[in-house]
C-alpha positions, 0 to 999 in steps of 0.5 A: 334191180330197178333199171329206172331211177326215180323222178327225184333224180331225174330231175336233179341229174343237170345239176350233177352234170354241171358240178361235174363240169365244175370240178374238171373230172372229164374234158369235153366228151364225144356224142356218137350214134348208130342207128339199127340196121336191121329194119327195112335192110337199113330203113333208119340210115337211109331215113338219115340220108334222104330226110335232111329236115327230119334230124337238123338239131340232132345234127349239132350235137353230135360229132359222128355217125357209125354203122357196119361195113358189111351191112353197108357193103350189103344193103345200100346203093352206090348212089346212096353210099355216095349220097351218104358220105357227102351228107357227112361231110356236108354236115361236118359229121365224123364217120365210124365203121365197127369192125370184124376182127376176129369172128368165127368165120373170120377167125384171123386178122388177115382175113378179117382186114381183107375183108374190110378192104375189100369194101373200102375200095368200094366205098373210097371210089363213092367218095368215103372218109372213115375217121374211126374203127370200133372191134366187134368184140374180138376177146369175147369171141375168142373165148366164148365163140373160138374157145381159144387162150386170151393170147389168141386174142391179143396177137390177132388184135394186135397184127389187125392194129398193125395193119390198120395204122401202118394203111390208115395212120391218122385213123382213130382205134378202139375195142369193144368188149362187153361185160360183165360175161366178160369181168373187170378183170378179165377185160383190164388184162386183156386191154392192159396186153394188147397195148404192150403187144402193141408196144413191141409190135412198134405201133400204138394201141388202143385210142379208145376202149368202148364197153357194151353192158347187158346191164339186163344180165347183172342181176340175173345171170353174170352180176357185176355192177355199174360200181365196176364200169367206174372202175373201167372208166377210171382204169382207162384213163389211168392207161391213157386211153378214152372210156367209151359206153354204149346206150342201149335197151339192152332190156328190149330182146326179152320184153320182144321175146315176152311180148311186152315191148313197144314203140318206146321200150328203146327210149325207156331202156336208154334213159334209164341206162343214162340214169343209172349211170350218172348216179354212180358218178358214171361220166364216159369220154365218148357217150354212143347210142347204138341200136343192133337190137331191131328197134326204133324202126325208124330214125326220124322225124326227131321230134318223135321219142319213139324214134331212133333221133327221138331218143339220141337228142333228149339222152342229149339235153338231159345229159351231155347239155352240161358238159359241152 
């Protein structure tokens, strides 16, 4: 499969973008970003918070920042978590944490949730705001890690729901899943059960469901289809729920492993994801570019592609610019 679109439809996505706006097929959607942690031990972030000049126009477009509550709890000074968040809030910047849930070390969602309040006493005395949590991917572990009944998965992730609104009500929650090693089908069930065990539980499900594709793999080793995450996109909407995609390179792990990759395999790889999703008519409620992959090395200055802001402020003008 040929990942990147050719320079004919590039220059007519705008276009699409804006009649799509005209036919009201989505409201305003959300821009979110996430910096890699690896480099440097969170080198990307800590550009973030020391350089303000480096990213201002990246600043306006989106709405929020994620990062990991264990990599920060791991890697960052208290000086610089406190310098951090009153950036974000200086800035007027939402703020994401992506969460364990359900892990092999952490296979329950009491000790997963002590975990994660364990760094929020932390980061609450250094002054943190989180407006939303992101599940790393609890059904995919338990089935393919855990090798546990998708009951498993619902009950745990559901008990972690319970305990994160009944401690954080006006908090924002979602899952994340990726396909297609896990298939519609699969994942329809499982978000259309956790909402009703949610229901019984007597707290409200998902607010968001966020879908993590190795568009890499489709061809070569599970299928699926940029078709089938419209479906997904449509099927959480009929449910209520915001439809939420991650960009990324998800070609950068074998090019690295094959030599190939460079300083603007990232920009390329996410580009061409945008591409190939907006040409099937592809229109998430919430757009994050993520990187947990060790590359862009670093987040700025903006103005170079190569870079982590590079890559989120032109994925911006070329396509959310119409629909915001």
């Amino acid at each position: 499969m040929k990942h990147i679109l050719p320079i004919v439809i590039l220059s007519l996505l705008p276009a699409v973008a804006l009649s799509q706006v005209a036919a009201g097929k989505t409201p305003r959607p959300e821009y979110w970003m996430m910096p890699s942690p690896w480099p440097d031990n969170g080198g990307p972030l800590r550009e973030l918070i020391n350089q303000d000049a480096g990213w201002s126009r990246t600043r306006e477009i989106i709405d929020g920042i994620g990062y990991w509550p264990i990599l920060l709890n791991l890697h960052f000074s208290d000086d610089e978590i406190r310098r951090l968040f009153a950036k974000i809030r200086e800035y007027k910047l939402k703020f994401a944490f992506e969460v364990q849930v359900i892990k092999k070390e952490y296979p329950t969602a009491e000790i997963s949730f002590k975990m994660l309040e364990d760094h929020l006493q932390r980061f609450a005395a250094l002054g943190a705001k989180v407006d939303r949590y992101a599940f790393d991917e609890p059904f995919y572990a338990t089935k393919h890690i855990l090798c546990k009944p998708d009951a498993y998965a619902i009950e745990e992730t559901a008990a972690y729901i319970q305990k994160l609104r009944r401690k954080y009500p006006d908090v924002t929650v979602g899952d994340i899943e990726p396909y297609p090693v896990l298939t519609r089908a699969e994942l329809e069930a499982f978000v259309t059960r956790l909402n009703a065990e949610c229901s019984r539980l007597g707290v409200r499900g998902l607010d968001f469901f966020r879908l993590d594709v190795d568009w890499q793999s489709m061809n070569t080793t599970y299928g699926g289809s940029w078709v089938e995450v419209k479906q997904l996109e449509d099927f959480c909407r009929s449910q209520g729920i915001r439809f939420s995609l991650i960009y990324w390179a998800a070609n950068y792990p074998k090019l690295a492993e094959m030599k190939l990759a460079d300083d603007l395999t990232w920009y390329i790889g996410v580009m061409s994801q945008g591409n190939t999703y907006a040409a099937v008519g592809g229109t998430p409620d919430e757009y994050v570019v993520e990187s947990w992959v060790h590359t862009p090395k670093h987040a700025l200055p903006e103005e170079d592609k190569t870079s982590f802001t590079g890559s989120v402020l032109d994925f911006y003008n070329r396509f959310l610019r119409g629909f915001r």
